[in-house]
Phi, psi and omega in degrees: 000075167331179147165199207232121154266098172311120177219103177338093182241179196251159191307149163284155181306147190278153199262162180309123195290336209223061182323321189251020160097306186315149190245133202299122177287140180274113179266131192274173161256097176321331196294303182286339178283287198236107143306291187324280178328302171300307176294345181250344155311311180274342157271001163270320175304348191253308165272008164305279169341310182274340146318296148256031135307300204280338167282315173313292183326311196265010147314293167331282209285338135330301193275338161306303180285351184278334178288350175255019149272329174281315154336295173316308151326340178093009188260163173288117186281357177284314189286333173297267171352297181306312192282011138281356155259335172317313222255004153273332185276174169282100152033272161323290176335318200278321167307332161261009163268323169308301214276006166280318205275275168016281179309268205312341159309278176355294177283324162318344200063016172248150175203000000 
């Protein structure tokens, strides 16, 4: 009865932080070099970021409502949905993804 004998050993020394020699770049903290300067900087990127966010939302709701105007039309918002990722793809890609999709119908019995 062969078998694999497992033997406890203890971890390697954790390595040197700075191994290769290389010397650690000093980056400042903008907040402690200049407090004033930092707090109205990072309070401008934030509220950019929440502007747009808020421009996303109402894109969303834009687009919620036009599909539920195409619904309203009787068209399927599902097959609208694939064919905007067809029509994001590459030409080729797309062509070899149809002609992939094929086969596995094919072999599969569906038609």
């Amino acid at each position: 009865m062969g078998g694999i004998r497992h033997v406890l050993r203890p971890a390697p020394p954790p390595a040197p932080a700075n191994s290769r020699g290389k010397k650690k770049r000093h980056v400042p903290d903008p907040i402690k070099a200049n407090p004033e300067s930092a707090a109205q900087q990072l309070r401008l990127f934030i509220e950019r970021l929440e502007r747009m966010d808020e421009e996303i939302r109402g894109m969303q709701d834009d687009r919620k409502d036009v599909l539920n105007e195409a619904k309203a039309n009787g068209y399927d918002t599902k097959t609208i949905g694939t064919i905007l990722k067809l029509r994001q793809l590459d030409p080729n890609n797309r062509m070899e993804a149809e002609a992939l999709l094929e086969t596995y119908k094919a072999s599969l019995g569906i038609e």
